[in-house]
Every structure is written in C-alpha cells, then in structure tokens.
ZAPATOR-725903 format. One record per residue (C-alpha): x, y, z; residue in three letters; residue number from 1. Coordinates in Angstrom, 1 decimal, padded with zeros to 4 digits. Example, Ala and Ser with C-alpha at 12.3 -4.5 7.8 and 13.67 -1.06 7.14 Angstrom:
% residues 2
R 012.3 -004.5 007.8 ALA 1
R 013.7 -001.1 007.1 SER 2
***
This chain:
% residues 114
R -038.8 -088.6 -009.5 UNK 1
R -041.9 -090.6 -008.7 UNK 2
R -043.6 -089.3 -011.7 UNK 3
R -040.6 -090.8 -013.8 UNK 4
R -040.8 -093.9 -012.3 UNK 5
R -044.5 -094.2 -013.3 UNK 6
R -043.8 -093.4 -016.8 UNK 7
R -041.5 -096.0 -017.3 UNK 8
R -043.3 -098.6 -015.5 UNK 9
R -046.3 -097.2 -017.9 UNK 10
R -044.2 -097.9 -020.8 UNK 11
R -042.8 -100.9 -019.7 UNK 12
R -046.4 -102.8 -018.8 UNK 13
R -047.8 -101.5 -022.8 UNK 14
R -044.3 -103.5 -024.4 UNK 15
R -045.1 -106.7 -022.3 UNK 16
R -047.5 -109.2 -023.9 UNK 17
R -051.1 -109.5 -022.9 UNK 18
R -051.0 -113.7 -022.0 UNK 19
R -055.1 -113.3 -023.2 UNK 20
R -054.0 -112.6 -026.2 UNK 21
R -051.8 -115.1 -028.2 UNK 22
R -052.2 -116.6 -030.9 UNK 23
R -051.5 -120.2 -030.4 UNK 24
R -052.7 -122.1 -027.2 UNK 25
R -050.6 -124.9 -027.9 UNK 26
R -047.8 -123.5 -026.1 UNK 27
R -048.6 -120.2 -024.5 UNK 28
R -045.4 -119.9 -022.1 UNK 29
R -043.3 -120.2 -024.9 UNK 30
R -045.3 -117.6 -027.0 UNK 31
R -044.9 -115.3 -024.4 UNK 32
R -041.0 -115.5 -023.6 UNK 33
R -041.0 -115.1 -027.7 UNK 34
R -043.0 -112.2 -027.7 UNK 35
R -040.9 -110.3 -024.6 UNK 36
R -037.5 -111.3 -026.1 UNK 37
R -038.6 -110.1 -029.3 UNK 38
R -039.6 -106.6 -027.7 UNK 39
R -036.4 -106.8 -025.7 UNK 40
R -034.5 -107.1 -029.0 UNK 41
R -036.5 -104.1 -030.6 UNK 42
R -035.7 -102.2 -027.4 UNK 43
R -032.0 -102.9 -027.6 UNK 44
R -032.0 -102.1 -031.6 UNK 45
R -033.3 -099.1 -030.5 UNK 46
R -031.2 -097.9 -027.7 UNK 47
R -028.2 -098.9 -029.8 UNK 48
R -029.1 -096.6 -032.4 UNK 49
R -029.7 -093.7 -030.5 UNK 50
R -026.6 -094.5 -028.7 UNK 51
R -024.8 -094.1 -031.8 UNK 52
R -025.4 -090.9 -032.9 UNK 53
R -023.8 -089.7 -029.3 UNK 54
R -020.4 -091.6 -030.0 UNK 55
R -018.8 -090.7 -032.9 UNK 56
R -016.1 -093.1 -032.1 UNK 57
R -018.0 -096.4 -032.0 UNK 58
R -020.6 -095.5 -034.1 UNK 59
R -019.8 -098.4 -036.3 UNK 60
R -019.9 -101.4 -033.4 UNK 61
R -023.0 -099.3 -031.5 UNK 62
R -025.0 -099.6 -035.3 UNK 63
R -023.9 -103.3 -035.9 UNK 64
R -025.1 -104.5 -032.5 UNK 65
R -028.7 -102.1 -033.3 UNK 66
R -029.1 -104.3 -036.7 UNK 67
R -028.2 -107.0 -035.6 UNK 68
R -030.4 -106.8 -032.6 UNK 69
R -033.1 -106.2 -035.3 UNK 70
R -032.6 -108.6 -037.2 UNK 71
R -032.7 -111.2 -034.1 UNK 72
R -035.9 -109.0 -033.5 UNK 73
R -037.5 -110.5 -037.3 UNK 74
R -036.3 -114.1 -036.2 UNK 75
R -038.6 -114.4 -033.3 UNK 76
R -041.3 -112.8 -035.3 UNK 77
R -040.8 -115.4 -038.2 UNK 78
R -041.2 -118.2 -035.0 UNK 79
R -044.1 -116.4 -033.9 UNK 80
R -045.9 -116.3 -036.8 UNK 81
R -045.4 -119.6 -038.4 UNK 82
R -046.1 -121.2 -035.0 UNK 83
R -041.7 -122.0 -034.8 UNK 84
R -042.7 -122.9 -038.5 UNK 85
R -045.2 -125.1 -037.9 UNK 86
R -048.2 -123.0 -039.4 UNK 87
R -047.8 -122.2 -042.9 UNK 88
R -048.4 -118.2 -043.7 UNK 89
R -049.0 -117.4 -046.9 UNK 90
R -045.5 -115.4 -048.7 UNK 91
R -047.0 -111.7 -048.5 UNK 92
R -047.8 -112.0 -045.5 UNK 93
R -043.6 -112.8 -044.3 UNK 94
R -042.3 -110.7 -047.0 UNK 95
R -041.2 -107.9 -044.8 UNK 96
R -039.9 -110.4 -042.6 UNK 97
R -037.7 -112.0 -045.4 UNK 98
R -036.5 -108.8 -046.5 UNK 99
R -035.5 -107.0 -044.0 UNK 100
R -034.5 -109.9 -041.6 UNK 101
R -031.3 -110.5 -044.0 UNK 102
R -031.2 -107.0 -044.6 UNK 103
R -030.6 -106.4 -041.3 UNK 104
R -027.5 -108.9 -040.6 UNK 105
R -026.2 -107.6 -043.9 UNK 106
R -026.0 -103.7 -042.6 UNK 107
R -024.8 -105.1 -039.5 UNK 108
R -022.2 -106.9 -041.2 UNK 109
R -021.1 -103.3 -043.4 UNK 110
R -020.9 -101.6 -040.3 UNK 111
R -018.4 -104.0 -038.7 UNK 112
R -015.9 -104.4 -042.0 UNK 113
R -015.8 -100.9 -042.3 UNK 114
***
C-alpha cells in the first residue's frame, strides 16, 4: 500500500506548480493558486469523464460537470497568460483557448438539455 501512496504523492508533486518558474513576478501568489486551480479543474474534467463511462444513468450530468470543469480549466489559462488580461498575446497564440473554452460550456450545456 505504501508503494501506492508514493505513486500518488509522485503524481501529485509533477501537477503542482514549480513557484521558480512563473511567468510574471508581479504577483507570484496569485499565479500559483491560478496555476493549481487550473490543474485541479483539469483533474476534475478528467475524473468526471472517466466516471461517466461507469454510469450509464448519469452519464449526461457526470459529462456536463467534465466540460464544464474544462472549460473553467481554459478561463484560468486565458488569466494566466494575458497576465488577468493585462499582457497582450498575440490571437494565435489564444486561439485554442477561444475555441474550445466556449466549446466547452456549449457541450456542457447539450449534455444537460438532453
């Protein structure tokens, strides 16, 4: 069991943040709790997804709150990378953002009316 344990905490300290490396030093608390919500989103999306193929019953609600977990995931990478849109990044390098962000909400939003 001990061998579990130190797989997870293995996988747990490679999601967290390295504090030495972010990208703005204006404000390098905030950057971090950004960067570990963000990864806590992505690891809920993910959960959620896997989750759903176990349920058939709730598939629907399970795959919602996965896409719309993701799509909070894109938010906190659009505030990370514009500086909480302070910094202005070029168009191609936010077009995955853009895209998918709203595609996200919008496949969350078919799996609830359905």
């Amino acid at each position: 069991m001990s061998e579990f344990l130190e797989q997870i905490e293995h996988i747990v300290d490679a999601a967290l943040p390295d504090k030495d490396e972010l990208i703005h030093k204006e404000h390098p608390k905030t950057d971090y709790v950004m960067l570990i919500v963000r990864n806590l989103l992505v690891g809920v999306a993910t959960v959620f997804f896997v989750l759903s193929f176990f349920f058939d019953d709730a598939h629907h609600i399970l795959r919602a709150v996965g896409y719309f977990s993701g799509a909070g995931a894109y938010v906190f990478e659009c505030l990370l990378l514009t500086d909480c849109f302070k910094t202005k990044v070029p168009h191609k390098e936010l077009f995955m953002i853009y895209c998918l962000g709203p595609l996200y909400l919008l496949m969350g939003l078919g799996y609830l009316l359905k």
